[in-house]
C-alpha positions in Angstrom: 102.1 176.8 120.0 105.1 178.6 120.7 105.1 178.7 124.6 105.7 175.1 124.7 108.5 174.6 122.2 110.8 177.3 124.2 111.8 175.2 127.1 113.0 172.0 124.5 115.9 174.4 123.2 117.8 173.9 127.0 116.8 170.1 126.8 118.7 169.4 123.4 121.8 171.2 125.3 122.5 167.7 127.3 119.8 168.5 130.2 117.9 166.3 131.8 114.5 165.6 129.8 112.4 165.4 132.9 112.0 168.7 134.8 114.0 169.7 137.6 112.3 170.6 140.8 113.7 173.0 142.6 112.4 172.8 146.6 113.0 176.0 148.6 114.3 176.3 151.9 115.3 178.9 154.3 114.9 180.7 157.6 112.2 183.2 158.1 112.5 186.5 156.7 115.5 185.1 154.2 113.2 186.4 151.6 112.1 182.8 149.9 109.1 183.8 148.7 110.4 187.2 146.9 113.6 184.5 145.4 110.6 182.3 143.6 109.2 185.8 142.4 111.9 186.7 140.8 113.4 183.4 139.9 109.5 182.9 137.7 110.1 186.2 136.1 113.5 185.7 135.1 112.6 182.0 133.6 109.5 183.6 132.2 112.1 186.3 130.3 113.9 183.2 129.1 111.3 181.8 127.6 110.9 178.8 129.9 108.0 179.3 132.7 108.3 177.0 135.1 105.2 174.9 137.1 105.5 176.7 140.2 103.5 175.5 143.6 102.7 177.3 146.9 103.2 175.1 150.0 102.5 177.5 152.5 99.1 177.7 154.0 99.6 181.0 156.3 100.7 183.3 153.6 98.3 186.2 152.8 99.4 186.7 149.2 101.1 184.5 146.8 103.6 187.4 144.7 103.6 184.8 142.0 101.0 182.9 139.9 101.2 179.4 141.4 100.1 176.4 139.1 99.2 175.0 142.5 98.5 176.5 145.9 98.0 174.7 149.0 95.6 177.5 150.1 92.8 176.1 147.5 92.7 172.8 149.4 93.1 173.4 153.0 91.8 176.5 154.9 94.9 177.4 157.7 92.5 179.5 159.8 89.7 176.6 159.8 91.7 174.0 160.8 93.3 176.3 163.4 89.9 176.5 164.9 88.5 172.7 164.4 91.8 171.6 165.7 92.3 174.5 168.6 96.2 174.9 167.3 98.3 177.5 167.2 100.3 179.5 164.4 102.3 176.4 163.5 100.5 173.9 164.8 98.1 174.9 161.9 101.0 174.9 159.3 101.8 171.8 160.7 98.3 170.0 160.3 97.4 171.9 157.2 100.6 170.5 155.4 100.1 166.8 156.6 96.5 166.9 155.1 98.0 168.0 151.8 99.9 165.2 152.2 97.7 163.0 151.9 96.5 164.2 148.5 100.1 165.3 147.0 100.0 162.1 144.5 97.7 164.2 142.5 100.2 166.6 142.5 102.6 164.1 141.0 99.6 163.6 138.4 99.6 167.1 137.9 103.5 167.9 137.2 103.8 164.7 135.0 100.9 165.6 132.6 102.6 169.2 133.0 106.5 167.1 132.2 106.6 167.8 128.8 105.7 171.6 128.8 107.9 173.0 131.9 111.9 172.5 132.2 111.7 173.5 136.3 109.2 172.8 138.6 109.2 175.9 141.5 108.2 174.6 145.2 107.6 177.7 148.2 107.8 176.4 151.5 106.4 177.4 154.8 107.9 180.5 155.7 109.0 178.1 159.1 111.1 175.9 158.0 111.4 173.1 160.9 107.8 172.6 159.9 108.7 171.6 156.6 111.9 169.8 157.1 111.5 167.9 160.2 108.1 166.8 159.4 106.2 163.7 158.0 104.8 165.8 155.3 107.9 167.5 154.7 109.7 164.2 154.4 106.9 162.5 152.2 107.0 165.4 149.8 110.6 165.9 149.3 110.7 161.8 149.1 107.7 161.6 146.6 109.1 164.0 143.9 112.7 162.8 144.3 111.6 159.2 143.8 110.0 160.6 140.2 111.8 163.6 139.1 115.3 165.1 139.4 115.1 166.9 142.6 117.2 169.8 144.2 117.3 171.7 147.2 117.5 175.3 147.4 119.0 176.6 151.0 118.2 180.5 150.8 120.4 182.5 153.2 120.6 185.9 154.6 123.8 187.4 153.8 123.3 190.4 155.9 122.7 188.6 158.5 125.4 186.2 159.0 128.0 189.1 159.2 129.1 187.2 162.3 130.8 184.6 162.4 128.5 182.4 165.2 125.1 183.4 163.3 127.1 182.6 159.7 128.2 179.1 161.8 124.5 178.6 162.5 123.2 178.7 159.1 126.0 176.5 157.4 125.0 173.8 160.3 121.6 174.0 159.3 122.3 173.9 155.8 124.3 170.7 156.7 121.6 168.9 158.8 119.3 169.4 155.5 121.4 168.2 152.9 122.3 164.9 155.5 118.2 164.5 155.9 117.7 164.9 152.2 120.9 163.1 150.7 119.9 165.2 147.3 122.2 168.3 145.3 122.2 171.3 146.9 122.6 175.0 146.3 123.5 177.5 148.9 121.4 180.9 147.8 123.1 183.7 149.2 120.5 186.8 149.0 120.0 189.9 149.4 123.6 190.8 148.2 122.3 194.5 147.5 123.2 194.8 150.9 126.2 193.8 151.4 128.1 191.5 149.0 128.4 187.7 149.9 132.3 187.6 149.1 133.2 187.8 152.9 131.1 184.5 153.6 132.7 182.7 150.7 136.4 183.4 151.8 135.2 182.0 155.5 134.3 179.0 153.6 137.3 178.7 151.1 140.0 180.0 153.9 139.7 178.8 157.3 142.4 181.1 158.8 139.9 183.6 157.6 137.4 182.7 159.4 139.4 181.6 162.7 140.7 185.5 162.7 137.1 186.5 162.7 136.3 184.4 165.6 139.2 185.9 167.7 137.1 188.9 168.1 134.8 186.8 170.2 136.0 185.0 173.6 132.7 183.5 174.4 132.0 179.8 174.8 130.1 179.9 171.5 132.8 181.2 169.6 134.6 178.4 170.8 132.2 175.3 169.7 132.0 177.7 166.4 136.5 177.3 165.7 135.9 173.6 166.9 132.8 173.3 164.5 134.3 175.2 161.3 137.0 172.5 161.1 134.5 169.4 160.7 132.3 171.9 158.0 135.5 172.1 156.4 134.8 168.8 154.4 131.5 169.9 154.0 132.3 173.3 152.2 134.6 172.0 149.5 131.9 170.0 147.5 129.2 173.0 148.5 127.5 174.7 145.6 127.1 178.8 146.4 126.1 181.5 144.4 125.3 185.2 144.9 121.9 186.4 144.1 119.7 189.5 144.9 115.7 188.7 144.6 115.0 192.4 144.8 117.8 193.7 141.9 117.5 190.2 139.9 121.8 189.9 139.6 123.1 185.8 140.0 120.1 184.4 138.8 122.2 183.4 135.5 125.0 181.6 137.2 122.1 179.9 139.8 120.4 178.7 136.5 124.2 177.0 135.7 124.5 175.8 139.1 120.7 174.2 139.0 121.8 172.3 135.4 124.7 171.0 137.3 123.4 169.5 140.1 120.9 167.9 138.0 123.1 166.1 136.5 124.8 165.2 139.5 121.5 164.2 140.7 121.5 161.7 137.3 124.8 160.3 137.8 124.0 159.1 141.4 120.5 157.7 140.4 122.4 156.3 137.6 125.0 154.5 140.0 122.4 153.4 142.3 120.2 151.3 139.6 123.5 149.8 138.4 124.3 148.9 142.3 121.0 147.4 142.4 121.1 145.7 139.2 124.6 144.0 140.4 122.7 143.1 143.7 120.0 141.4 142.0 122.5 139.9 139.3 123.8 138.4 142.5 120.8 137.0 144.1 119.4 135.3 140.9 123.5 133.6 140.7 122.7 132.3 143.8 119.4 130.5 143.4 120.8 129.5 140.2 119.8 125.8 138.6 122.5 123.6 138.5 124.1 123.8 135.0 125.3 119.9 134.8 121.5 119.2 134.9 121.8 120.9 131.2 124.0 117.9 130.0 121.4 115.3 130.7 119.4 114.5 127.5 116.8 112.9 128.7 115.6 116.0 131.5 114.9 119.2 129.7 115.9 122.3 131.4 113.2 124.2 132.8 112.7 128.0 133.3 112.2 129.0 136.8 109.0 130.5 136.2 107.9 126.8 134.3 109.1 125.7 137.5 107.0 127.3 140.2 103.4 127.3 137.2 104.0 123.3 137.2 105.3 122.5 140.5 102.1 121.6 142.1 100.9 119.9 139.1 103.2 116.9 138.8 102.6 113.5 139.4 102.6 112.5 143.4 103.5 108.9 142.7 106.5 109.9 140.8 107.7 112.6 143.3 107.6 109.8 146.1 109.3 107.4 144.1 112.1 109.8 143.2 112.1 111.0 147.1 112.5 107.0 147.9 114.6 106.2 145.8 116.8 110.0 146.7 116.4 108.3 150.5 118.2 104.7 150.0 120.9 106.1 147.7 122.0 108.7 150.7 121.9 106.3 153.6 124.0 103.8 151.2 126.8 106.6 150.4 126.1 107.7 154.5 127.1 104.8 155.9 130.0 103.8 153.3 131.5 107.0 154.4 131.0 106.7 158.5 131.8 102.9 158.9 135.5 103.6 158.3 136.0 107.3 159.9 134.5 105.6 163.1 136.7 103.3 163.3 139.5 105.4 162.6 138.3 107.6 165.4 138.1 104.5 167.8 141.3 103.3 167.1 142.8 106.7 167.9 141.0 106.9 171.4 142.2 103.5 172.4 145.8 104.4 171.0 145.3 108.0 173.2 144.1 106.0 176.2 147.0 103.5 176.6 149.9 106.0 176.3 147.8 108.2 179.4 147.9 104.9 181.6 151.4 103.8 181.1 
């Protein structure tokens, strides 16, 4: 009875009640699977496990116990063979068949909602077969539709010591967070190796990085000084934070960083249902009943739903008399109106025509 009543001591703190799921991204060997290893211990430590799930079909060990695995629904190797794919083809295929079932998933985490503050999701270890996909989009769609969602971009520090390969992954990062339009947290790991400070002064100084590019004279280097200046934009509102998934340091400041965008991610759902409210507030003005029909006594005002339950049950005979009677009174104001603005107009032309023949 414990266990559960640990993760409602964050909640009373001002964060969201739902639980946040955390979707993780990154290029292969960035070392996402080892980051939800030790992202589950260190919430375990904290006293608030999270419902973790394994999206990647190919993988021969799961380094973490998943609540749900896709390997328990759909064999990769079998449907390699039925199917005659290759390696990703079958990541491909075996994801868009667990597609197809993930809105029992959704039953899963809500009956789970009340018991786990963060929801953990491991993607394919190739991530254009998550992000680009049908599957990947239905997913990401599906629990951002129902929970607070937020995307985790994990990054190879060592690797983007230069500047072009560092340009690369900040594009990519950019192309995901444009797909997804949700909050988004650059994970910088592997910061055993060499500290992540140098990639955060390329983001926060641009001479910085424009004096590491003059090392470089190829064409790249070029589209990467033209690039940096449109990322520029894209930097300043860019969540970032440090971590190491083999040492465990950051993972305090990523949990901060998480609770913020959160709650960034309920201030825009928040602004979109009031955006939404004001467009429907608007349609209903418009289709409005007329309120002068209020001021007659003897004609009730109806409420439009009275209005389309009775409207095909009154009277026939009354409807055409009403429609004849609507008929005679228009033709009478009609041609009261157009008797005297024709000849007005007539006049005029015969007034036109004489001064053009004199």
């Amino acid at each position: 009875m414990a266990a559960p009543a640990a993760p409602a001591e964050p909640q009373a703190s001002g964060a969201p009640e739902l639980p946040v799921c955390l979707l993780v991204l990154g290029m292969a060997g960035s070392g996402k699977t080892t980051f939800v290893q030790r992202l589950t211990g260190h919430l375990h430590n904290k006293g608030c496990p999270p419902y973790v799930i394994n999206l990647d079909p190919a993988v021969h060990e799961v380094p973490f116990p998943a609540n749900i695995d896709i390997r328990d629904t759909v064999k990769y190797k079998e449907v390699m063979k039925q199917y005659g794919l290759g390696p990703n083809g079958g990541i491909v295929t075996s994801l868009n068949l667990f597609a197809t079932r993930f809105d029992q998933v959704m039953k899963f985490i809500e009956k789970a909602q009340n018991t786990f503050r963060y929801v953990l999701i491991d993607t394919p270890g190739q991530i254009e077969v998550f992000t680009w996909s049908a599957s990947g989009t239905i997913i990401t769609e599906a629990l951002a539709s129902s929970f607070p969602t937020v995307v985790i971009y994990v990054m190879d520090t060592s690797r983007s010591t230069n500047p072009v390969t560092f340009m690369s992954n900040m594009l990519y990062a950019c192309s995901i967070l444009y797909k997804t339009k949700l909050p988004f947290i650059v994970v910088m790991n592997k910061t055993d190796i060499i500290d992540h400070s140098f990639a955060v002064e390329w983001m926060q100084d641009f001479e910085a990085f424009q004096d590491a590019l003059n090392q470089e004279t190829t064409y790249v280097s070029n589209l990467t000084r033209s690039m940096s200046l449109v990322l520029d934009e894209f930097y300043s509102s860019l969540r970032v934070v440090g971590v190491s998934a083999v040492v465990g340091t950051g993972f305090d400041e990523l949990c901060a960083q998480v609770t913020s965008a959160a709650e960034e991610y309920e201030s825009a759902q928040s602004n979109e249902q009031k955006e939404q409210l004001e467009r429907l507030r608007k349609d209903m003005g418009s289709i409005a009943l007329d309120p002068g029909a209020s001021t007659d006594g003897a004609s009730p005002v109806l409420d439009p739903s009275d209005l389309i339950l009775t409207r095909g049950t009154l009277d026939e005979e009354d409807e055409e008399a009403d429609s004849d009677t609507d008929d005679i009174d228009h033709r009478v104001t009609e041609e009261s109106r157009e008797e005297p603005a024709f000849q007005n107009f007539m006049q005029e032309s015969i007034a036109q025509h004489w001064k053009r023949n004199k």
